[in-house]
mmCIF file of the N, C-alpha and C atoms, coordinates in Angstrom:
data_MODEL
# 
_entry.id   MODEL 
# 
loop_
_atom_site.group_PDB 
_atom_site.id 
_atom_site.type_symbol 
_atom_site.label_atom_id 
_atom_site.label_alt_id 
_atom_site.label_comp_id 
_atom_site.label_asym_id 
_atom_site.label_entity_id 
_atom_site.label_seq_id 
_atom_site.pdbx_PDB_ins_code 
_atom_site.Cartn_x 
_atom_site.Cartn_y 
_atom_site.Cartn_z 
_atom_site.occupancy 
_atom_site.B_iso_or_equiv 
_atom_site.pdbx_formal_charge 
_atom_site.auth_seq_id 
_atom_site.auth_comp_id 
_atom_site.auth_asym_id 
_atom_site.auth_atom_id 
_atom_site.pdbx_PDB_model_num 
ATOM 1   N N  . UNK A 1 1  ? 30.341 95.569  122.431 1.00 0.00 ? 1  UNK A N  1 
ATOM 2   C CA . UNK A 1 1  ? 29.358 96.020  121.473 1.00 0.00 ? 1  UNK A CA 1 
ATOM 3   C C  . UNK A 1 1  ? 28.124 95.115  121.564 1.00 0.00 ? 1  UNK A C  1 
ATOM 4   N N  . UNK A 1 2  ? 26.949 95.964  121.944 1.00 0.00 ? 2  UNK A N  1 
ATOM 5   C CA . UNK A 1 2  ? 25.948 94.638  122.174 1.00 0.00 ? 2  UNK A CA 1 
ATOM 6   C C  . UNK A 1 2  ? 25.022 94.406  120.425 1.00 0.00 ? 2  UNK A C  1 
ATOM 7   N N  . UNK A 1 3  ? 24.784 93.086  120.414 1.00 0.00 ? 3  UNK A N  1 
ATOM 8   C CA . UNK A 1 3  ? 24.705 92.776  119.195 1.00 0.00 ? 3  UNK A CA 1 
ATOM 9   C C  . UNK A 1 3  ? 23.145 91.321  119.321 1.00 0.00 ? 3  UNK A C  1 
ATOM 10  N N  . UNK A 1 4  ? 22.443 91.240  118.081 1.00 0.00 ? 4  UNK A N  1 
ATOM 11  C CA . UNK A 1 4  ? 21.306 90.261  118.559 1.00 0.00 ? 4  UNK A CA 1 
ATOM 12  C C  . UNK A 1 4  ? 22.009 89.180  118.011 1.00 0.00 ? 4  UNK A C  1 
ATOM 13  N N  . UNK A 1 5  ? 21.525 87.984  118.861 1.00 0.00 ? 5  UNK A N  1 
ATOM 14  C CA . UNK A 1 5  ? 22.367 86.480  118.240 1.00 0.00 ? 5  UNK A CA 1 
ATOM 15  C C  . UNK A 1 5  ? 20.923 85.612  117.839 1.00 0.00 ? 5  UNK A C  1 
ATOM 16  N N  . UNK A 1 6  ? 19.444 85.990  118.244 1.00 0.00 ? 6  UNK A N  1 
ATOM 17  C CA . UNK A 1 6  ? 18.462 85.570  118.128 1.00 0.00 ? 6  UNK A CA 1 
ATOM 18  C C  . UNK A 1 6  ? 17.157 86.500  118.298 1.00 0.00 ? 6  UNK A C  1 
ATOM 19  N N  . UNK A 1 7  ? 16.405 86.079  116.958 1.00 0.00 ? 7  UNK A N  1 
ATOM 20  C CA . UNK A 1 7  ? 15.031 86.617  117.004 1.00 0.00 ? 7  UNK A CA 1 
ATOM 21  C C  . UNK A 1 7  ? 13.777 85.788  116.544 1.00 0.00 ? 7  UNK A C  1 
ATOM 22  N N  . UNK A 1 8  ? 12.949 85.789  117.376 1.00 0.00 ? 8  UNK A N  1 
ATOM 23  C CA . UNK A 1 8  ? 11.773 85.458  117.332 1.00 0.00 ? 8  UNK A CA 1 
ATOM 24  C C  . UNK A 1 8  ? 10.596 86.084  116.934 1.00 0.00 ? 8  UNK A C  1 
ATOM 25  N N  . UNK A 1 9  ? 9.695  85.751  115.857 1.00 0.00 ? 9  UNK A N  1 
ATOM 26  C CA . UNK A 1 9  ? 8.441  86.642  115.549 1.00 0.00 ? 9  UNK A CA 1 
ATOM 27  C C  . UNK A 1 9  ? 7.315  86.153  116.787 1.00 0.00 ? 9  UNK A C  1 
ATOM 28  N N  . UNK A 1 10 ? 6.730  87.070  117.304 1.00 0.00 ? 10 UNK A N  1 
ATOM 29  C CA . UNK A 1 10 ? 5.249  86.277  117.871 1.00 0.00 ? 10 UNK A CA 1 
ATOM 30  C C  . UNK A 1 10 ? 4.234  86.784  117.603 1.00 0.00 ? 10 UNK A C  1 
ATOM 31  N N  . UNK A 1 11 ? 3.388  87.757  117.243 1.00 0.00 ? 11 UNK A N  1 
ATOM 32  C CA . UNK A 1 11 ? 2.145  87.754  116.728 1.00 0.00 ? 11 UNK A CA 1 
ATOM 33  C C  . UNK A 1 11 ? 2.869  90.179  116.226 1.00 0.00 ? 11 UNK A C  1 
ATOM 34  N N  . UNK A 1 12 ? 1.774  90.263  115.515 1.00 0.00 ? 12 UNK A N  1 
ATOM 35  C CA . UNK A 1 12 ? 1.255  91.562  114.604 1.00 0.00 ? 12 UNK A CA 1 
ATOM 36  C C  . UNK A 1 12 ? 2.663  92.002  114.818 1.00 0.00 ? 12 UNK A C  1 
ATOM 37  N N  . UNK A 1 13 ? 2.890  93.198  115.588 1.00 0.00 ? 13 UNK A N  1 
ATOM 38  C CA . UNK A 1 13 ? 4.629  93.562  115.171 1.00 0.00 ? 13 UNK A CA 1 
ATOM 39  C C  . UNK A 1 13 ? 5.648  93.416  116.499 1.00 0.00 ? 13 UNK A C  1 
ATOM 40  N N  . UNK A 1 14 ? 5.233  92.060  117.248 1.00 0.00 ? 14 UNK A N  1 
ATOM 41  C CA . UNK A 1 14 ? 5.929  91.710  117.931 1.00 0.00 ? 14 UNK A CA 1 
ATOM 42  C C  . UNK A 1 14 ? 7.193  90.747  118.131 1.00 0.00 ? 14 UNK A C  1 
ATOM 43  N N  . UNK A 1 15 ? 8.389  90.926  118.315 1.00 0.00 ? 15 UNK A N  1 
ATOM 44  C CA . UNK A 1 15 ? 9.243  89.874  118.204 1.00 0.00 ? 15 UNK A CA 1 
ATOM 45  C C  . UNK A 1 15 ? 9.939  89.828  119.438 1.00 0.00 ? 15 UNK A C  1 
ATOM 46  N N  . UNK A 1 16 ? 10.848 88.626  119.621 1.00 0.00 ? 16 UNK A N  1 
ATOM 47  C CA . UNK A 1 16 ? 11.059 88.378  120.680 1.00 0.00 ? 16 UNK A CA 1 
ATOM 48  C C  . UNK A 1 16 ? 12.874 88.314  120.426 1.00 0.00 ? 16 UNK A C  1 
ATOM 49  N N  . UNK A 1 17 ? 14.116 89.092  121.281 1.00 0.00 ? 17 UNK A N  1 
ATOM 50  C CA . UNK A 1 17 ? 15.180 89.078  120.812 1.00 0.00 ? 17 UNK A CA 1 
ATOM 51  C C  . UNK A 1 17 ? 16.208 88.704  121.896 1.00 0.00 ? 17 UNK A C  1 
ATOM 52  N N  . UNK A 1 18 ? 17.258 88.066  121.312 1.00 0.00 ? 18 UNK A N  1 
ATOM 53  C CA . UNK A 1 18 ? 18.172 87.992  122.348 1.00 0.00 ? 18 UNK A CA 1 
ATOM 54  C C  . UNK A 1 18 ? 19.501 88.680  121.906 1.00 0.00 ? 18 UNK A C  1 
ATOM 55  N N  . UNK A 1 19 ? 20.092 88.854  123.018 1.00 0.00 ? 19 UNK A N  1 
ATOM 56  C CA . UNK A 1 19 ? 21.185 89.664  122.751 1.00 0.00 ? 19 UNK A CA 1 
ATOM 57  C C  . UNK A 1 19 ? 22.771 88.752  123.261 1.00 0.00 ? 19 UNK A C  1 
ATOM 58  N N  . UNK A 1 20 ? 23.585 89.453  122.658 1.00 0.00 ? 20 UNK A N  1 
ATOM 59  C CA . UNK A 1 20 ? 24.732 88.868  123.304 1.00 0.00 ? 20 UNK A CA 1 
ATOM 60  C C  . UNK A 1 20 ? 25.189 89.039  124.430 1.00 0.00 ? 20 UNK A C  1 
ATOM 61  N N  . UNK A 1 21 ? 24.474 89.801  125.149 1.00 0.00 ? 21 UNK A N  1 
ATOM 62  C CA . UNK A 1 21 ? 24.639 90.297  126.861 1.00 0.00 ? 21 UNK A CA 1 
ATOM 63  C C  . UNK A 1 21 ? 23.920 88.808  127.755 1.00 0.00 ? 21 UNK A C  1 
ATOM 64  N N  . UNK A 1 22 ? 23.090 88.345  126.995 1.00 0.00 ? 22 UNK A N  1 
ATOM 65  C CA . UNK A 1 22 ? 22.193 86.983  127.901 1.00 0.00 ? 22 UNK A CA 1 
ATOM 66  C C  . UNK A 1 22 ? 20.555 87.483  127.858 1.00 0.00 ? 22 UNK A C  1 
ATOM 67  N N  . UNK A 1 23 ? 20.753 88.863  127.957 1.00 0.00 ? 23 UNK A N  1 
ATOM 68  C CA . UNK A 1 23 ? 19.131 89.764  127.724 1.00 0.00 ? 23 UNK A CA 1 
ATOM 69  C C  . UNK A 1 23 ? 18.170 88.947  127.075 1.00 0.00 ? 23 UNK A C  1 
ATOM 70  N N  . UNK A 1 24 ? 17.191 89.152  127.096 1.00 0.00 ? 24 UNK A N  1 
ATOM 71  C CA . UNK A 1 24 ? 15.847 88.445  126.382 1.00 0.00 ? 24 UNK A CA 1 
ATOM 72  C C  . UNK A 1 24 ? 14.626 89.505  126.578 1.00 0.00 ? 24 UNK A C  1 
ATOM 73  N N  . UNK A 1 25 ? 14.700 89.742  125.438 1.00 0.00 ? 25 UNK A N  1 
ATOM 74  C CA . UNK A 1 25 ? 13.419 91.485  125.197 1.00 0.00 ? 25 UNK A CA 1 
ATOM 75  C C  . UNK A 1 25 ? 12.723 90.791  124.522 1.00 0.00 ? 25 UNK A C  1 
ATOM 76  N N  . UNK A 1 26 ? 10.961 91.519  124.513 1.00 0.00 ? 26 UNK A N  1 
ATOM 77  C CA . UNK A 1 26 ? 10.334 91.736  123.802 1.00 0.00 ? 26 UNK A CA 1 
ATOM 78  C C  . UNK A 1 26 ? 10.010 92.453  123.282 1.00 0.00 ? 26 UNK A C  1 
ATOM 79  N N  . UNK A 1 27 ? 9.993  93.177  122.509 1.00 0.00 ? 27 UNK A N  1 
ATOM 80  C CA . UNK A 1 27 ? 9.680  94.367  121.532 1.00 0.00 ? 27 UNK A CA 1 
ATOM 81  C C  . UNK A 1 27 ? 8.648  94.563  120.782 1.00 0.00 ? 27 UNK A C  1 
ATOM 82  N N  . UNK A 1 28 ? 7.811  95.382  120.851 1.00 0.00 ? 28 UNK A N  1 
ATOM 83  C CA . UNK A 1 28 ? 6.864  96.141  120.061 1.00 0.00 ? 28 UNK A CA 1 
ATOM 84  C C  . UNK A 1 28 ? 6.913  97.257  119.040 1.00 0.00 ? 28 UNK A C  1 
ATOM 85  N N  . UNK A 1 29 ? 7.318  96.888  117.705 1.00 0.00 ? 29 UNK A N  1 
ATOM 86  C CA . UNK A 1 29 ? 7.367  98.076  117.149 1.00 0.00 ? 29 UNK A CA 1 
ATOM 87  C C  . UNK A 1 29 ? 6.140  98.229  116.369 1.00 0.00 ? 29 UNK A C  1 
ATOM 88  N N  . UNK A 1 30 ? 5.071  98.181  117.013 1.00 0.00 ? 30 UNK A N  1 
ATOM 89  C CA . UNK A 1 30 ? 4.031  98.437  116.330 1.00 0.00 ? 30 UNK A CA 1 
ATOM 90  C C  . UNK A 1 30 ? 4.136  100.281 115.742 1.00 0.00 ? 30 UNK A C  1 
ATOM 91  N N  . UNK A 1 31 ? 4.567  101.149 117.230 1.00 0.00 ? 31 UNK A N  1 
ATOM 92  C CA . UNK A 1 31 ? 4.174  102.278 116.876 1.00 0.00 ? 31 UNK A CA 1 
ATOM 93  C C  . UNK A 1 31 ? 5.988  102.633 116.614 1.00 0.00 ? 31 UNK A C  1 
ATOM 94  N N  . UNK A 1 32 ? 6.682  102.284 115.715 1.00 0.00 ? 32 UNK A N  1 
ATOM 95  C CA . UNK A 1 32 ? 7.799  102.699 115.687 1.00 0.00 ? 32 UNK A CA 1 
ATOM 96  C C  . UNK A 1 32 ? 8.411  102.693 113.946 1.00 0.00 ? 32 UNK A C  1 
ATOM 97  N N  . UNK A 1 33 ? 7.016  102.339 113.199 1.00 0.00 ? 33 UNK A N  1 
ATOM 98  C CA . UNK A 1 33 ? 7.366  101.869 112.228 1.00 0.00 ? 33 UNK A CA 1 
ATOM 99  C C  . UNK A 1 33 ? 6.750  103.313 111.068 1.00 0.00 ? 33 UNK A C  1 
ATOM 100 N N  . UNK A 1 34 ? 7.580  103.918 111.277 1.00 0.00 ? 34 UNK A N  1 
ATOM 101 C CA . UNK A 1 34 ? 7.394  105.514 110.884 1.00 0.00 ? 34 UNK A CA 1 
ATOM 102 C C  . UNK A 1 34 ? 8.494  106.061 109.442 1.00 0.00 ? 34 UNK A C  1 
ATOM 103 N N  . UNK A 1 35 ? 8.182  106.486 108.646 1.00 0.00 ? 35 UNK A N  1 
ATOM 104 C CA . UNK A 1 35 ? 9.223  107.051 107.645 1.00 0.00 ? 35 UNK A CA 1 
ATOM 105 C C  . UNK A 1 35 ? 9.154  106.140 106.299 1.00 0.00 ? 35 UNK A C  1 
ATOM 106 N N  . UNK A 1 36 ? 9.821  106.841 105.362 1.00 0.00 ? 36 UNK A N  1 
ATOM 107 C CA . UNK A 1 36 ? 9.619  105.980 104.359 1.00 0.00 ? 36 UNK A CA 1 
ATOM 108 C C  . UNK A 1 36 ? 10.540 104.636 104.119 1.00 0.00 ? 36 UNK A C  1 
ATOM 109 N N  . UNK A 1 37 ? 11.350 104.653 104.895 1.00 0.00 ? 37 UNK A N  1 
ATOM 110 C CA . UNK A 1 37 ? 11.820 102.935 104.994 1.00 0.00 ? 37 UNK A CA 1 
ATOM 111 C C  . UNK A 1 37 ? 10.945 101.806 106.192 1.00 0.00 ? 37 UNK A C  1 
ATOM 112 N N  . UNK A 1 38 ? 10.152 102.438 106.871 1.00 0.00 ? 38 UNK A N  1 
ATOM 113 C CA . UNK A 1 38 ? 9.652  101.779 107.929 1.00 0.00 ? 38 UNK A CA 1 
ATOM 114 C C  . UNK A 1 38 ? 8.228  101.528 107.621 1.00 0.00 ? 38 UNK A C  1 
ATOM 115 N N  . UNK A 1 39 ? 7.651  102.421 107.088 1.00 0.00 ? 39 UNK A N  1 
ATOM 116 C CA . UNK A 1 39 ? 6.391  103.084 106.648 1.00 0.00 ? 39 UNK A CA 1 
ATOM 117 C C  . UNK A 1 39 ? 5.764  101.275 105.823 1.00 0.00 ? 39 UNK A C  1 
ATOM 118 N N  . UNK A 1 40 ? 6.627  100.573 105.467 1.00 0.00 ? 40 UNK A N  1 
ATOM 119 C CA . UNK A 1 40 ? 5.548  99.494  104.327 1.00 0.00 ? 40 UNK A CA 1 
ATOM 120 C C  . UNK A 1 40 ? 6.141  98.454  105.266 1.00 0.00 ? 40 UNK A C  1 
ATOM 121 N N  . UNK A 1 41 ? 6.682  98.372  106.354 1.00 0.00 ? 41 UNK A N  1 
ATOM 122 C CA . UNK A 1 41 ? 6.688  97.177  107.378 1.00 0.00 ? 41 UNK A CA 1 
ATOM 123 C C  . UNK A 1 41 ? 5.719  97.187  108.048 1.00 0.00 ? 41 UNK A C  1 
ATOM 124 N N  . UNK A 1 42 ? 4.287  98.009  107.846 1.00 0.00 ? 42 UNK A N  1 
ATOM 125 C CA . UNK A 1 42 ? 3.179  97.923  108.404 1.00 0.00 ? 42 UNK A CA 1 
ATOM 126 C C  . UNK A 1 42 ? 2.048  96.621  107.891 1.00 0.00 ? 42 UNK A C  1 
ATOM 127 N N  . UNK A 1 43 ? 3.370  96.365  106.812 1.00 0.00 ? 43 UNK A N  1 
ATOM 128 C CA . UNK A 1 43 ? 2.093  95.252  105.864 1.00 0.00 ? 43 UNK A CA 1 
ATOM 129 C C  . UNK A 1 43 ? 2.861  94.039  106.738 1.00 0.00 ? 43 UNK A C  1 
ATOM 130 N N  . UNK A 1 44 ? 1.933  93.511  107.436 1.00 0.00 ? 44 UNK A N  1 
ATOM 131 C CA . UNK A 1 44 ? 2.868  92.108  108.228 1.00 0.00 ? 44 UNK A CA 1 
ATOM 132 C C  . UNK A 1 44 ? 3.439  91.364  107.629 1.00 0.00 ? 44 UNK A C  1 
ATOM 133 N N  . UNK A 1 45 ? 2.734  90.946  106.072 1.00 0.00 ? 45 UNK A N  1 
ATOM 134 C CA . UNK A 1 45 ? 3.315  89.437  105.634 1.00 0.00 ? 45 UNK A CA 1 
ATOM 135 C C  . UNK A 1 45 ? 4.876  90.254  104.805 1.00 0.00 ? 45 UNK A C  1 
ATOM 136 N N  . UNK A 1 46 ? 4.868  91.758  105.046 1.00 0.00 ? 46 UNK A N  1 
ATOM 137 C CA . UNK A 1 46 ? 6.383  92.681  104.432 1.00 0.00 ? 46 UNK A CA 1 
ATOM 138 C C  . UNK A 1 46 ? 7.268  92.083  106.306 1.00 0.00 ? 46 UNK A C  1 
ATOM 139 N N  . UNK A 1 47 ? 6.486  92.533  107.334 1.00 0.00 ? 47 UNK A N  1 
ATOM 140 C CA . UNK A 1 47 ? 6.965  92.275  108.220 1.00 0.00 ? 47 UNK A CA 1 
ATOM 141 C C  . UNK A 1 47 ? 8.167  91.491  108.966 1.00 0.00 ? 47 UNK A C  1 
ATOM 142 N N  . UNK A 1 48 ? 7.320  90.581  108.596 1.00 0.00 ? 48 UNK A N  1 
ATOM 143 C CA . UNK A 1 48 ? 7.612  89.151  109.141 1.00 0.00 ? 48 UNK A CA 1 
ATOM 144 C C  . UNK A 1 48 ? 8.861  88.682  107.990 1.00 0.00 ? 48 UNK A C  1 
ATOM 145 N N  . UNK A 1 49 ? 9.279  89.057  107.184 1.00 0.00 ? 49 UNK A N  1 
ATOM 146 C CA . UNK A 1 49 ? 10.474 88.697  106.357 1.00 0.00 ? 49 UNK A CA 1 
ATOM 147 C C  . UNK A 1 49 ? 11.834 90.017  106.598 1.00 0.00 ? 49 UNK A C  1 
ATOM 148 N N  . UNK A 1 50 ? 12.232 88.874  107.112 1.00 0.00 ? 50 UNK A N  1 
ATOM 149 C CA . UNK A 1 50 ? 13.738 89.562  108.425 1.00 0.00 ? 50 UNK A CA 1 
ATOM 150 C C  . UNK A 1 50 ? 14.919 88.357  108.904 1.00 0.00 ? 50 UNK A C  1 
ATOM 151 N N  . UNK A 1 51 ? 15.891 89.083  109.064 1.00 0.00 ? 51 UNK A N  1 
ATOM 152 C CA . UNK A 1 51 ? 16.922 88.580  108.973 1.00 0.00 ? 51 UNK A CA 1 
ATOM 153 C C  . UNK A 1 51 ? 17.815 88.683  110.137 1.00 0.00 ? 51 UNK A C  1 
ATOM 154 N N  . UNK A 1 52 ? 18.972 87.705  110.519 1.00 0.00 ? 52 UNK A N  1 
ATOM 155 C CA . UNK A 1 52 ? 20.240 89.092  111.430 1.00 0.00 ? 52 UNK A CA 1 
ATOM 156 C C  . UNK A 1 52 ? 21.137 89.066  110.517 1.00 0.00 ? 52 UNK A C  1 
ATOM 157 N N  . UNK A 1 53 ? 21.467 90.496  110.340 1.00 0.00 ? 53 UNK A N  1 
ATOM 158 C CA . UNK A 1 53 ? 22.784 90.569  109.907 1.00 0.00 ? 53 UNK A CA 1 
ATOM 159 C C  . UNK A 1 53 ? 23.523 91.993  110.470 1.00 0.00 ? 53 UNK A C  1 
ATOM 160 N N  . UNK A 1 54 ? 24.620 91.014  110.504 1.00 0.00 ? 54 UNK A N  1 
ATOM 161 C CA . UNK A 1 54 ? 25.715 92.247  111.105 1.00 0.00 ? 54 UNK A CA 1 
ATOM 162 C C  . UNK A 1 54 ? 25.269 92.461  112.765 1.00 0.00 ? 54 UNK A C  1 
ATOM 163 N N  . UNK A 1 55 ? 24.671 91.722  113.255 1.00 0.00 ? 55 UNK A N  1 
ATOM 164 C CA . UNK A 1 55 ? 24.233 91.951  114.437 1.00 0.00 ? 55 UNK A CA 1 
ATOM 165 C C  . UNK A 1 55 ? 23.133 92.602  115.303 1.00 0.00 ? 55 UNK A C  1 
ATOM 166 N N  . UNK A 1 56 ? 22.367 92.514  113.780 1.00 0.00 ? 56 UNK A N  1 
ATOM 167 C CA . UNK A 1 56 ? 20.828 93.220  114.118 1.00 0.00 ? 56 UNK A CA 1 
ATOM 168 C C  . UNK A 1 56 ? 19.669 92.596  112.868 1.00 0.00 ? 56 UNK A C  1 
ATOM 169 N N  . UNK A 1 57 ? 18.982 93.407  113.458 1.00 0.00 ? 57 UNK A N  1 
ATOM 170 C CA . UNK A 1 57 ? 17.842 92.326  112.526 1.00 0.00 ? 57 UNK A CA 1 
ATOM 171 C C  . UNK A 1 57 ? 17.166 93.478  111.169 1.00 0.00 ? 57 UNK A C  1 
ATOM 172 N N  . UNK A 1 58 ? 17.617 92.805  110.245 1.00 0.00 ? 58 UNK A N  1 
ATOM 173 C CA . UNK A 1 58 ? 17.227 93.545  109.163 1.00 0.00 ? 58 UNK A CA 1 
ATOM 174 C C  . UNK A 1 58 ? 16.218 92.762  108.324 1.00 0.00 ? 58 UNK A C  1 
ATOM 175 N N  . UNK A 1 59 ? 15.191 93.784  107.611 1.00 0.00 ? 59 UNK A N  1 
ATOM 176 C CA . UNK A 1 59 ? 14.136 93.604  106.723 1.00 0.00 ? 59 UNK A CA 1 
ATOM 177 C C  . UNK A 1 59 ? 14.636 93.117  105.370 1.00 0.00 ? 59 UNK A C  1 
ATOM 178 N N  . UNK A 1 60 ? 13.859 92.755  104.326 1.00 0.00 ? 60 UNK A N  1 
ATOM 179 C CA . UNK A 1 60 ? 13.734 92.282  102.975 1.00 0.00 ? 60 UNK A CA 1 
ATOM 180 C C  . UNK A 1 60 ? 14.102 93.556  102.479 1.00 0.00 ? 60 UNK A C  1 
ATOM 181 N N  . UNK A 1 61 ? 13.615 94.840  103.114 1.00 0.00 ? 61 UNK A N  1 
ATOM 182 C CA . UNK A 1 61 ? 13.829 96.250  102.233 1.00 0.00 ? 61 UNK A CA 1 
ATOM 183 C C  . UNK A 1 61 ? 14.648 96.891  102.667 1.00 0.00 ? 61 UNK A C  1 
ATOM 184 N N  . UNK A 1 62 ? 15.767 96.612  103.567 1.00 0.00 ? 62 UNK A N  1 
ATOM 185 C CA . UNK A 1 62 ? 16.767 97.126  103.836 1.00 0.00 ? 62 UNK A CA 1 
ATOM 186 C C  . UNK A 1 62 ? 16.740 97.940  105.290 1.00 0.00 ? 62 UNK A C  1 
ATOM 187 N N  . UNK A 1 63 ? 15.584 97.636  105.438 1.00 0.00 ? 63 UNK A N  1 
ATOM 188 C CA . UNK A 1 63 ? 15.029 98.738  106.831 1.00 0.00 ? 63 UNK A CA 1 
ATOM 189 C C  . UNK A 1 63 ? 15.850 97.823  107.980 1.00 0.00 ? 63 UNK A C  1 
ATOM 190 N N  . UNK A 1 64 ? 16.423 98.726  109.083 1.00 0.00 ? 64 UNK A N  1 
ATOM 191 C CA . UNK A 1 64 ? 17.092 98.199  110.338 1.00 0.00 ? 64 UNK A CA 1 
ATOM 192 C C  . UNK A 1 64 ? 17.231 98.666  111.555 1.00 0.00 ? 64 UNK A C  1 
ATOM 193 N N  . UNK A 1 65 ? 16.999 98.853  112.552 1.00 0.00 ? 65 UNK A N  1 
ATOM 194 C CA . UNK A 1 65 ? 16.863 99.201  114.023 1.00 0.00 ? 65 UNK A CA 1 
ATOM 195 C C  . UNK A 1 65 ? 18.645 99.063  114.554 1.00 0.00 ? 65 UNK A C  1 
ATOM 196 N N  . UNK A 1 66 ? 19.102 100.047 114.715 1.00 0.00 ? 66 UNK A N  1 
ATOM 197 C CA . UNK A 1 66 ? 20.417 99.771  115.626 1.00 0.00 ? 66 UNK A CA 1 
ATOM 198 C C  . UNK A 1 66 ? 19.950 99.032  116.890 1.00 0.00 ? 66 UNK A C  1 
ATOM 199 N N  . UNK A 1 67 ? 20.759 98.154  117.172 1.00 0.00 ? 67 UNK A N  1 
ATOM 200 C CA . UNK A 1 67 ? 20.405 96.899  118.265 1.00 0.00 ? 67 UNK A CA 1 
ATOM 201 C C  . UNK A 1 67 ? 20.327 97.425  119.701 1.00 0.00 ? 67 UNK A C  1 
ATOM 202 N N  . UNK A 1 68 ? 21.064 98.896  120.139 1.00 0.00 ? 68 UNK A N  1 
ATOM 203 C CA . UNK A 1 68 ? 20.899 99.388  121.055 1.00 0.00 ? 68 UNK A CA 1 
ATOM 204 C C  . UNK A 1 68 ? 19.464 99.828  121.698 1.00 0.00 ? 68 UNK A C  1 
ATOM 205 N N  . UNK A 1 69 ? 19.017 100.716 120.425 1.00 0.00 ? 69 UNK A N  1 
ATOM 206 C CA . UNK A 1 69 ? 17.698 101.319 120.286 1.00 0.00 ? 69 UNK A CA 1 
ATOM 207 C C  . UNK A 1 69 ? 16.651 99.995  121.011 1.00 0.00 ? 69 UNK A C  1 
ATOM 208 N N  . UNK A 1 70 ? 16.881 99.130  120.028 1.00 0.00 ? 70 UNK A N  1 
ATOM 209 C CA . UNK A 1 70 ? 15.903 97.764  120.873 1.00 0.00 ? 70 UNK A CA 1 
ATOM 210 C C  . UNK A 1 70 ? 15.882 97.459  121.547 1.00 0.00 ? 70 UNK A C  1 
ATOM 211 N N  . UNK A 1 71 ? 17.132 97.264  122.540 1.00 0.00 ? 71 UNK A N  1 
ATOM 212 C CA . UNK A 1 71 ? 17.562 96.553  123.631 1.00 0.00 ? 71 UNK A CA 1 
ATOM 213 C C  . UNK A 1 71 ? 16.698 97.738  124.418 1.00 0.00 ? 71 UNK A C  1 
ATOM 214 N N  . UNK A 1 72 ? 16.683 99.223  124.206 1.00 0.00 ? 72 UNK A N  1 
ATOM 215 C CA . UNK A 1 72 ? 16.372 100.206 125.242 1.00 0.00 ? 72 UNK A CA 1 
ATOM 216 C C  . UNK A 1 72 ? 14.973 99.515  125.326 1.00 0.00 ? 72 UNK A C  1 
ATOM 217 N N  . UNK A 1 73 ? 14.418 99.808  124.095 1.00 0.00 ? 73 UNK A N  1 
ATOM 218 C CA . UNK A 1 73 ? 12.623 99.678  124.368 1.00 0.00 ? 73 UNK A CA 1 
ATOM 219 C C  . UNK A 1 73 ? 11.826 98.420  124.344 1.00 0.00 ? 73 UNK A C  1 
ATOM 220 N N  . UNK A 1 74 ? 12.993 97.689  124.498 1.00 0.00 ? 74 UNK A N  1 
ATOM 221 C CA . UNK A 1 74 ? 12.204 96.066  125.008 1.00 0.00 ? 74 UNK A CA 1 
ATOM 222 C C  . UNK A 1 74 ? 11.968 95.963  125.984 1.00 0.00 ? 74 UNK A C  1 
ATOM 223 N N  . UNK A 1 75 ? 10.915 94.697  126.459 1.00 0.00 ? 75 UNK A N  1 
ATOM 224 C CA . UNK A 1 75 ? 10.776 94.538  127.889 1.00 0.00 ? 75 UNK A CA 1 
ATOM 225 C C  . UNK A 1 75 ? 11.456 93.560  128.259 1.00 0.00 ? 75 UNK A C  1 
ATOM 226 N N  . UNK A 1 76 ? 11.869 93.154  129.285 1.00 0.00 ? 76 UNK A N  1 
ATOM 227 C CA . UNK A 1 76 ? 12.943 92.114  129.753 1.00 0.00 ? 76 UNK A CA 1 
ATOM 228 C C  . UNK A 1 76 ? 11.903 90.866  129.815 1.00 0.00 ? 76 UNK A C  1 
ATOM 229 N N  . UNK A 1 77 ? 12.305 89.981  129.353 1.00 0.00 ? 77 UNK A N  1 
ATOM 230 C CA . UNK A 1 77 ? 11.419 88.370  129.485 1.00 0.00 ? 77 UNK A CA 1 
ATOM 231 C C  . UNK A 1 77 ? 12.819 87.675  130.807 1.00 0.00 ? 77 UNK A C  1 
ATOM 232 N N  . UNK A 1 78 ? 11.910 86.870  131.297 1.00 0.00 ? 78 UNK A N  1 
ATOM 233 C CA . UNK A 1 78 ? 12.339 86.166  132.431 1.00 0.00 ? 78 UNK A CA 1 
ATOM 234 C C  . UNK A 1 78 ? 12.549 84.751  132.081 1.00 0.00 ? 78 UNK A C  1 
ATOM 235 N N  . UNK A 1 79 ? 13.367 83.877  131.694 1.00 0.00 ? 79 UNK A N  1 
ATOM 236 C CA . UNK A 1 79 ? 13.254 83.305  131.385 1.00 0.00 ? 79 UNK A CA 1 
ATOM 237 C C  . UNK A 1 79 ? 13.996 81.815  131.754 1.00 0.00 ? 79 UNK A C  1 
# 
C-alpha cells in the first residue's frame, strides 16, 4: 500500500512528498484545488496548514488527496 512518510511545503501550492516506495515527487496542486472541500485551500496561509495522517497528507479542514492520486501527478525529484 503506498503511503507518504514525508512532506515538504515550497512556495504557492507546491509541496514536495515522499513516499514509502523511496519516490520523491513534486506536486502542484495549484489547478487541482476544485470543489467545495478544496475550493478555500486556495487561500495559502488555509494551505500551508497540513498534516500526515493515516498515510497521506491532510488539511486543517479535513480536505485529503488519496496518496496514489499524488504519487500519479508528481514529478519525480532526483535526489
Amino acid at each position: 500500500m503506498l503511503k507518504i512518510v514525508d512532506v515538504d511545503y515550497i512556495k504557492d501550492y507546491q509541496i514536495v512528498l515522499t513516499f514509502n516506495n523511496g519516490k520523491v515527487k513534486n506536486v502542484d496542486l495549484s489547478d487541482k484545488l476544485k470543489g467545495s472541500l478544496f475550493e478555500p485551500l486556495k487561500d495559502l496561509d488555509l494551505f500551508i496548514q497540513f498534516g500526515l495522517v493515516n498515510g497521506t497528507i491532510e488539511w486543517v479542514n479535513g480536505a485529503d488527496f488519496a496518496p496514489e492520486y499524488l504519487f500519479r501527478i508528481g514529478k519525480a525529484l532526483n535526489l
